[in-house]
Z-matrix of the N, CA and C atoms (Angstrom, degrees):
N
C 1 1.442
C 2 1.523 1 109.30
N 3 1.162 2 104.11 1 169.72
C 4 1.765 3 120.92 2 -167.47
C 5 1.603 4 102.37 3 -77.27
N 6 1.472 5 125.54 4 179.81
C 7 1.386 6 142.30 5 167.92
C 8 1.652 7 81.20 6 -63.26
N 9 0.826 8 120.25 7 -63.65
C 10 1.551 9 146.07 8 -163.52
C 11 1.279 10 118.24 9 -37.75
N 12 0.945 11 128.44 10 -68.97
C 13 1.483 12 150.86 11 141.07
C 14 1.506 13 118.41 12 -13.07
N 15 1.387 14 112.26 13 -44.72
C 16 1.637 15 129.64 14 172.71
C 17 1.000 16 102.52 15 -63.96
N 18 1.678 17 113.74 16 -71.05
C 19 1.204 18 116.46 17 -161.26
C 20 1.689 19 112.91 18 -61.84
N 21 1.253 20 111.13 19 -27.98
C 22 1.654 21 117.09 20 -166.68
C 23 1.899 22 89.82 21 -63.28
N 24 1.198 23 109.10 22 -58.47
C 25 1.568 24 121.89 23 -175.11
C 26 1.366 25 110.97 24 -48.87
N 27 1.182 26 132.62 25 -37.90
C 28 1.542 27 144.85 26 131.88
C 29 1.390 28 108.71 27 -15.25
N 30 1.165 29 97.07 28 -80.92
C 31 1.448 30 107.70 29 -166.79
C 32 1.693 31 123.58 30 -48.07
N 33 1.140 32 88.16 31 -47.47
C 34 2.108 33 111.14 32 170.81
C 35 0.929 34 111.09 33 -66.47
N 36 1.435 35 144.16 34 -50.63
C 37 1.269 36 139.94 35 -139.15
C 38 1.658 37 100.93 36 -125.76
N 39 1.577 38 115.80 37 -20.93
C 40 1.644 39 106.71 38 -175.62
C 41 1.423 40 102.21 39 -97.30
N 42 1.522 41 104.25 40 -157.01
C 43 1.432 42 130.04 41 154.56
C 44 1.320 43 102.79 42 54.63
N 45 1.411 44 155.47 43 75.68
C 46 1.329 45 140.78 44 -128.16
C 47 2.199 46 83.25 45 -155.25
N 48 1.755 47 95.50 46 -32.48
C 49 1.713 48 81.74 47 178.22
C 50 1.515 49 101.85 48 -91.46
N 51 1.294 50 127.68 49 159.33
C 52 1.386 51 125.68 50 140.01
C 53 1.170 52 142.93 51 -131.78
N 54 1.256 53 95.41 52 40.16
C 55 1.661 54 127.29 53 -177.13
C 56 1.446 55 111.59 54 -137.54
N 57 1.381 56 117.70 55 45.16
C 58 1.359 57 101.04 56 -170.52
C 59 1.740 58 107.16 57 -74.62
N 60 1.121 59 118.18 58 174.63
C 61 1.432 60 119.40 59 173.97
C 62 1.442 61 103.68 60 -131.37
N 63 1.497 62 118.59 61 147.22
C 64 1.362 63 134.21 62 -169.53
C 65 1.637 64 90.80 63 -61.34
N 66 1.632 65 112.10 64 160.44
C 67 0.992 66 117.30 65 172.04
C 68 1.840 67 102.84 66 -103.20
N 69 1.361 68 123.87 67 171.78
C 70 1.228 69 144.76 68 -170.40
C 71 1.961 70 98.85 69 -39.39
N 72 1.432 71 114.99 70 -54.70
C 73 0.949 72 86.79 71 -176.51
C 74 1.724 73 109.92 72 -116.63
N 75 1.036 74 77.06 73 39.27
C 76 1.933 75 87.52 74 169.26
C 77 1.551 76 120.29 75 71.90
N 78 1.337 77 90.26 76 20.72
C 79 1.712 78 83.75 77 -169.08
C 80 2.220 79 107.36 78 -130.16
N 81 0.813 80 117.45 79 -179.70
C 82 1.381 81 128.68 80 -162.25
C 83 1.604 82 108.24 81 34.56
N 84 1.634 83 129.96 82 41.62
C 85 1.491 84 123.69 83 176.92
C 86 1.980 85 85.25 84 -134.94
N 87 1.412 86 82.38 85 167.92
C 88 1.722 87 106.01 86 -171.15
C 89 1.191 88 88.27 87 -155.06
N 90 2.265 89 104.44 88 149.00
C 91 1.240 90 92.89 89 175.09
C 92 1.790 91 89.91 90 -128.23
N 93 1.733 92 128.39 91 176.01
C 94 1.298 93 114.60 92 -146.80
C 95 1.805 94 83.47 93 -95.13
N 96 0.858 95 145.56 94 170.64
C 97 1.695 96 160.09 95 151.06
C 98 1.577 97 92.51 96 -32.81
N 99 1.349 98 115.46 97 142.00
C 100 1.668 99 114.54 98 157.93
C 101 1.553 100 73.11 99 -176.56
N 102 1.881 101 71.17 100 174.97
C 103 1.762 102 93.68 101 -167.95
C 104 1.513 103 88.61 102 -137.03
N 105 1.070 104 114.16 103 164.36
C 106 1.908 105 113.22 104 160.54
C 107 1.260 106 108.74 105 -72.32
N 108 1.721 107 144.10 106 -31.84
C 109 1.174 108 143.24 107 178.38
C 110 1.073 109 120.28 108 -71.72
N 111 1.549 110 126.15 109 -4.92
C 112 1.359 111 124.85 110 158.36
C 113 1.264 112 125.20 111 -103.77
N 114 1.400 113 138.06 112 165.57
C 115 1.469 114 152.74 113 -160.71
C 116 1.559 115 79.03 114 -118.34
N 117 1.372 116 95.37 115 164.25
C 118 1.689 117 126.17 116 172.60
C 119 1.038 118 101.57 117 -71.47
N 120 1.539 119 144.17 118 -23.15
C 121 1.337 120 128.33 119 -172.92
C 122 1.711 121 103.50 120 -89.43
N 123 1.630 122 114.48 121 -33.98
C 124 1.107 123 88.15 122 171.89
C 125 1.533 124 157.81 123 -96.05
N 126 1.875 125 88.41 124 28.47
C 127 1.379 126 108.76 125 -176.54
C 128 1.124 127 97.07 126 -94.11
N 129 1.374 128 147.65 127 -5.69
C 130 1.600 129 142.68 128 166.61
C 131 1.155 130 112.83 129 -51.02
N 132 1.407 131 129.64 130 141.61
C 133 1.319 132 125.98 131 132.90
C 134 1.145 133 143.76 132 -96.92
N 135 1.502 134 121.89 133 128.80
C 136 1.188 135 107.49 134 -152.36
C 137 1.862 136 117.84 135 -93.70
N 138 1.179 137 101.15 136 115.74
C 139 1.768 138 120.34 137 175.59
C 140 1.599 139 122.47 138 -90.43
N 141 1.093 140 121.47 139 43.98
C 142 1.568 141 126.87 140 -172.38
C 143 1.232 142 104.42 141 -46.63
N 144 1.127 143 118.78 142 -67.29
C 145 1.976 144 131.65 143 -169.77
C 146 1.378 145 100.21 144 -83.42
N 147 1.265 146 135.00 145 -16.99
C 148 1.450 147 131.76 146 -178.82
C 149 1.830 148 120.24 147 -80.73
N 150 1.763 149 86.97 148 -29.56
C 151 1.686 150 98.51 149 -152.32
C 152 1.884 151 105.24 150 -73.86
N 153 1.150 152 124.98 151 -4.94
C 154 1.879 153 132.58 152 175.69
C 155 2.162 154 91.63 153 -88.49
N 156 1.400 155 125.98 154 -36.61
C 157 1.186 156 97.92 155 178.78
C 158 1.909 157 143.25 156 -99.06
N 159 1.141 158 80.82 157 120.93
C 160 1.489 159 97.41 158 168.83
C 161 2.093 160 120.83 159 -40.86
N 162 0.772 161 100.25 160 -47.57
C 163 1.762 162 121.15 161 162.31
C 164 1.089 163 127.28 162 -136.71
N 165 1.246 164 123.69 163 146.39
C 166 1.048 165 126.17 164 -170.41
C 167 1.928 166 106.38 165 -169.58
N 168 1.428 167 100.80 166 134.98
C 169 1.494 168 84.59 167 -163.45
C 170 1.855 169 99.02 168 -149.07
N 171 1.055 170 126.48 169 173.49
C 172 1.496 171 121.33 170 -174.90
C 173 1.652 172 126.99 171 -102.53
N 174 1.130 173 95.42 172 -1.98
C 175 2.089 174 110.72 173 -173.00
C 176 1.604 175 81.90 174 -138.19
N 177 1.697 176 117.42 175 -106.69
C 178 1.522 177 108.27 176 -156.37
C 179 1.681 178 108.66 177 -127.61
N 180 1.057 179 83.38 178 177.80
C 181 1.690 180 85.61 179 -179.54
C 182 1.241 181 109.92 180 -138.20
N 183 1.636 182 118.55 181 112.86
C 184 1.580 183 125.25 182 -175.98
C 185 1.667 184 115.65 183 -102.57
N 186 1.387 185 99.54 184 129.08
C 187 1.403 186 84.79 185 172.60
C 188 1.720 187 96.21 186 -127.41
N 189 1.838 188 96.58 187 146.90
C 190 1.649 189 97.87 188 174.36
C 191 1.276 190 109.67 189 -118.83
N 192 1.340 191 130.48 190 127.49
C 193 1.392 192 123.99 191 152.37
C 194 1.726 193 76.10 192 121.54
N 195 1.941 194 89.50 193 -166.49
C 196 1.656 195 113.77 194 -173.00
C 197 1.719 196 88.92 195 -94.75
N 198 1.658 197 109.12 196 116.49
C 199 1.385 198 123.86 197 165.64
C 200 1.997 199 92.86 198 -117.75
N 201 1.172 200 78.27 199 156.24
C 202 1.782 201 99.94 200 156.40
C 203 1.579 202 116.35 201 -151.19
N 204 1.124 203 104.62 202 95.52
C 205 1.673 204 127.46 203 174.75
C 206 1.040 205 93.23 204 -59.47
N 207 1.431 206 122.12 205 136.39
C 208 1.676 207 145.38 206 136.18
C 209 1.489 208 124.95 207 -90.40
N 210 1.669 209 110.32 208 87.90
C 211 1.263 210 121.12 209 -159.35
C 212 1.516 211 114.45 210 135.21
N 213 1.727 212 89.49 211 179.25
C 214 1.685 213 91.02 212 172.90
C 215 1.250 214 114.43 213 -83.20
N 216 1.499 215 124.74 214 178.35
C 217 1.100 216 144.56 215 -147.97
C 218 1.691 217 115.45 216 -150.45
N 219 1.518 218 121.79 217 85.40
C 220 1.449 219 101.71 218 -168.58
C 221 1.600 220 110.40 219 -143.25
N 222 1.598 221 119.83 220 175.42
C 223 1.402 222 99.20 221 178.21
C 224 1.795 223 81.20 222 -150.02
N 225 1.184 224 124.36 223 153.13
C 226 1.245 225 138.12 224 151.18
C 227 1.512 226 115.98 225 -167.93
N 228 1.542 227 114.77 226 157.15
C 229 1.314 228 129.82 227 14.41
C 230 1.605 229 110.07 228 -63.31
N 231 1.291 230 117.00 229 -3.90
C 232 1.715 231 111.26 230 -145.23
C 233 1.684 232 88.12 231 -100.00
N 234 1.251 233 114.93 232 156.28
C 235 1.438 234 134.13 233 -168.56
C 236 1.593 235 110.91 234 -103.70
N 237 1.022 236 133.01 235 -2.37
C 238 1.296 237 136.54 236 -168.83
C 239 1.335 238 119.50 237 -124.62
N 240 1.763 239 114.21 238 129.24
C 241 1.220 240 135.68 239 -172.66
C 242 1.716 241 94.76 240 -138.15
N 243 1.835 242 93.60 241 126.97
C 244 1.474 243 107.09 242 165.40
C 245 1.153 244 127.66 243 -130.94
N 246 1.863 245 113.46 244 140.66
C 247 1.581 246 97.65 245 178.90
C 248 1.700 247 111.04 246 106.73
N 249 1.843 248 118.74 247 16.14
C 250 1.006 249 118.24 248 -158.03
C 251 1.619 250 103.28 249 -134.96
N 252 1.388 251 132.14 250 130.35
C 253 1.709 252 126.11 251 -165.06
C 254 1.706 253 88.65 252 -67.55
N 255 1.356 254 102.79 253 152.83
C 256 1.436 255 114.51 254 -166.07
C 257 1.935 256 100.40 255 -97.49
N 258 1.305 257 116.50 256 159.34
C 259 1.307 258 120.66 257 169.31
C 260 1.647 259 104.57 258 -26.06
N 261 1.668 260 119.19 259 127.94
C 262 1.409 261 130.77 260 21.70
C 263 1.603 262 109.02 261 -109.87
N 264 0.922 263 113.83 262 8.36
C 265 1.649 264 141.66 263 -179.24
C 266 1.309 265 92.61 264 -71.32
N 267 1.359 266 156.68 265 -55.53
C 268 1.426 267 171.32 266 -160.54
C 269 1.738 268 120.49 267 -152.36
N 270 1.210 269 97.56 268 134.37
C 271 1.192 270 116.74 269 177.14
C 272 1.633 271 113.58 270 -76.66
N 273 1.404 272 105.28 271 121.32
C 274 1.885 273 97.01 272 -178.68
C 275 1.741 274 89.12 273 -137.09
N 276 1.535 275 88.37 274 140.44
C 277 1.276 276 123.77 275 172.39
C 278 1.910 277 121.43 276 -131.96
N 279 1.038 278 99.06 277 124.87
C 280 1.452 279 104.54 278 160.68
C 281 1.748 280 90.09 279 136.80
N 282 2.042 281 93.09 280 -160.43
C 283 1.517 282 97.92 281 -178.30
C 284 1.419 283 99.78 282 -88.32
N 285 0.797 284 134.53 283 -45.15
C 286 1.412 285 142.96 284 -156.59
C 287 1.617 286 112.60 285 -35.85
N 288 1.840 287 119.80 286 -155.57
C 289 1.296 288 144.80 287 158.86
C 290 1.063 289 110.93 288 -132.61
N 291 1.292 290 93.17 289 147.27
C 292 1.551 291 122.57 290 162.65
C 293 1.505 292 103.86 291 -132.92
N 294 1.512 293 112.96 292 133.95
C 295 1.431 294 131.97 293 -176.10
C 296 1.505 295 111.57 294 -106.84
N 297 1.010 296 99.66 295 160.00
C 298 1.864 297 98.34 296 -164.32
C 299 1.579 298 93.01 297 -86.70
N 300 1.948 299 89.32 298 154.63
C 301 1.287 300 87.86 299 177.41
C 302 1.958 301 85.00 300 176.61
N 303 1.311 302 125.08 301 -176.31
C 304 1.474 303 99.63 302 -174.40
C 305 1.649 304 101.18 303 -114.05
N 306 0.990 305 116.08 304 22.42
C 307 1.923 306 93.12 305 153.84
C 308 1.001 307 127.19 306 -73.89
N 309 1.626 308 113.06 307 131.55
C 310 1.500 309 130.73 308 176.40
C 311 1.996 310 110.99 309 -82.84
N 312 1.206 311 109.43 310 154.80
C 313 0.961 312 110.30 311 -179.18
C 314 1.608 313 113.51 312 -137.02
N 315 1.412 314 126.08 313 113.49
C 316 1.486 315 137.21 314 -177.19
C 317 1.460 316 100.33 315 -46.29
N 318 1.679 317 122.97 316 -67.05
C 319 1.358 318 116.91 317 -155.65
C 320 1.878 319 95.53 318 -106.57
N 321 1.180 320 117.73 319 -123.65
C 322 1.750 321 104.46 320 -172.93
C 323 1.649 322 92.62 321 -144.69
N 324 1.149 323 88.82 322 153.46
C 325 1.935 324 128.90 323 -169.70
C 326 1.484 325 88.43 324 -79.92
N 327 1.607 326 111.19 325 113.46
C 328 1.440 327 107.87 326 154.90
C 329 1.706 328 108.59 327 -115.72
N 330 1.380 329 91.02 328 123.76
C 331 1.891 330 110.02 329 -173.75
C 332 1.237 331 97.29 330 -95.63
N 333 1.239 332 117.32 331 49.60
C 334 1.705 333 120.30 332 158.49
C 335 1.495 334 120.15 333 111.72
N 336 0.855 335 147.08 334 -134.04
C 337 2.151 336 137.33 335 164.04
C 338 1.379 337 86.98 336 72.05
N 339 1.654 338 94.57 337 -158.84
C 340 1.490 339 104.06 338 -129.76
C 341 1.985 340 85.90 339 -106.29
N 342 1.111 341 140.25 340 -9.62
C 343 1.540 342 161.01 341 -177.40
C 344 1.860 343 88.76 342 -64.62
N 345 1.265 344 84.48 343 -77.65
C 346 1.298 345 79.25 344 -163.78
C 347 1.905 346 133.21 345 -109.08
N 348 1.546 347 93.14 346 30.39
C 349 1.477 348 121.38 347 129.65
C 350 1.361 349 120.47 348 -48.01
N 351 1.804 350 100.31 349 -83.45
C 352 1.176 351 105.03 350 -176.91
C 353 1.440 352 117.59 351 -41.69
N 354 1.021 353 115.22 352 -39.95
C 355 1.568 354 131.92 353 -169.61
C 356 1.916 355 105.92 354 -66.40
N 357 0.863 356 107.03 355 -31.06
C 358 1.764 357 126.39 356 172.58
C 359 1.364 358 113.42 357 -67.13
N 360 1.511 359 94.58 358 -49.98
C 361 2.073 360 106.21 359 178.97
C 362 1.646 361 106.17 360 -53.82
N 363 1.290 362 103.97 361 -80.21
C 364 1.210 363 117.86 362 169.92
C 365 1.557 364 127.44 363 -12.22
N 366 1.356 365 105.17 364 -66.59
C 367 1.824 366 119.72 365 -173.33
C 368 1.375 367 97.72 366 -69.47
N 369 1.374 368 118.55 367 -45.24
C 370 1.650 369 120.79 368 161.65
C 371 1.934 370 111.94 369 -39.38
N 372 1.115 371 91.03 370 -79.05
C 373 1.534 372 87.03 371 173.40
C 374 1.295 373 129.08 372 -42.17
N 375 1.475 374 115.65 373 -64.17
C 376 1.773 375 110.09 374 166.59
C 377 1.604 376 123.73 375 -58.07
N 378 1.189 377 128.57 376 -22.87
C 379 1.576 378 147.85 377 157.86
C 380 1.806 379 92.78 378 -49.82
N 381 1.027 380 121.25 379 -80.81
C 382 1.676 381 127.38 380 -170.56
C 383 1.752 382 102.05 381 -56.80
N 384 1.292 383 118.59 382 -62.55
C 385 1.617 384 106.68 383 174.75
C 386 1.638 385 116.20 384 -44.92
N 387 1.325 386 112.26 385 -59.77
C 388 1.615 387 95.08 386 174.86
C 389 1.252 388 126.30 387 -85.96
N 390 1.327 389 120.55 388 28.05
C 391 1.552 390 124.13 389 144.87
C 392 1.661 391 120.78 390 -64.67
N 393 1.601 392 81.30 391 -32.71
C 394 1.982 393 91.98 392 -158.62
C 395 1.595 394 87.00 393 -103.47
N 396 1.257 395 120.09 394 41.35
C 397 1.256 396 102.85 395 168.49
C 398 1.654 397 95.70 396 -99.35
N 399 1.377 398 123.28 397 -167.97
C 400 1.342 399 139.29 398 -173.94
C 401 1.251 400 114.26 399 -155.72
N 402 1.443 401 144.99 400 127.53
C 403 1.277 402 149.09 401 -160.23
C 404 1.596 403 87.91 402 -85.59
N 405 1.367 404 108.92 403 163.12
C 406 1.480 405 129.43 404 179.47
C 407 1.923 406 97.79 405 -113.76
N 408 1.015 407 106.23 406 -60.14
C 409 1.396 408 117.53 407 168.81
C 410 1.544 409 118.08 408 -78.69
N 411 1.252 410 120.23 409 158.89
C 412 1.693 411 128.42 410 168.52
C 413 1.318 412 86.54 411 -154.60
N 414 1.829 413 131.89 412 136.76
C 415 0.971 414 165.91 413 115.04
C 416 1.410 415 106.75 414 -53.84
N 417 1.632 416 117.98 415 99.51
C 418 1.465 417 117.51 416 162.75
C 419 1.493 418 112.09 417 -66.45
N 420 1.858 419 100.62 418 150.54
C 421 1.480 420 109.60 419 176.55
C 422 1.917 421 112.48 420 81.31
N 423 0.537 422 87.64 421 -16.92
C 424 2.062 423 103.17 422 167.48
C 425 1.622 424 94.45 423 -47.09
N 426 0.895 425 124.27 424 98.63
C 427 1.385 426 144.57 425 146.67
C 428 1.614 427 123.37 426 -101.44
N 429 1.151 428 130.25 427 -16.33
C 430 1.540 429 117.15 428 -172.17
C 431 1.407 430 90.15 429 -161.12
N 432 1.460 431 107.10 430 129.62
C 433 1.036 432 139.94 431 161.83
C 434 1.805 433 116.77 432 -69.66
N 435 1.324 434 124.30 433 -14.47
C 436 1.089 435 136.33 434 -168.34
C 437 1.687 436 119.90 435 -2.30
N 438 1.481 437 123.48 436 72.02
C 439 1.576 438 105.41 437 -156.57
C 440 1.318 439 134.57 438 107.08
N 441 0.888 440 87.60 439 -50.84
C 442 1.865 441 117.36 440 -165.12
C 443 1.864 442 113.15 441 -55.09
């Protein structure tokens, strides 16, 4: 999978507080970027076509062994998924391939089209906005996130 792909999986599945508060001695807490000039809505990013996938990556998407994804499943621009039980076991959409292999998939495999394009733009976009974000706070000595 891509840089991309990580980070998107990041993106979906982490970061869920954004208020954390330092702990007692100030160490293993982070707090998210904010400003006073923004509202809570406009620290969202918005993932419409992104927010059903579980992976998502920009060239291919390998899977080895017995997985079972919860979610969609997609890769673009690149057309290729490997390592995944083929229709009626999984739902596949797009132009692409998918090669057999035994990952299951909850929602459906898009091997490229216009789903999970859009779905590419997007994670791109929210990926680049919270790059350019900037912390308001720094907690010195923050080494481990442990959880958090």
């Amino acid at each position: 999978m891509t840089s991309l792909a990580f980070a998107s999986a990041a993106m979906f599945t982490g970061c869920t507080n954004l208020g954390m508060e330092p702990s007692p001695a100030g160490i293993n807490s982070a707090r998210m970027a904010t400003t006073t000039a923004m509202s809570q809505s406009e620290l969202s990013v918005p993932l419409i076509g992104a927010t059903n996938f579980a992976v998502l990556a920009g060239t291919t998407v390998t899977n080895d062994g017995e997985s079972v994804i919860t979610g969609d499943v997609g890769v673009s621009p690149g057309t290729a998924l490997t390592g995944f039980q083929p229709a009626p076991f999984n739902a596949i959409a797009g132009p692409g391939t998918v090669t057999a292999g035994l990952g299951l998939v909850t929602g459906t495999i898009y091997a490229g089209g216009p789903v999970a394009a859009q779905a590419h733009n997007e994670a791109v976009i929210a990926y680049n906005y919270l790059v350019a974000q900037v912390p308001d706070t720094i907690y010195s000595g923050v080494t481990q996130l442990n959880g958090l």
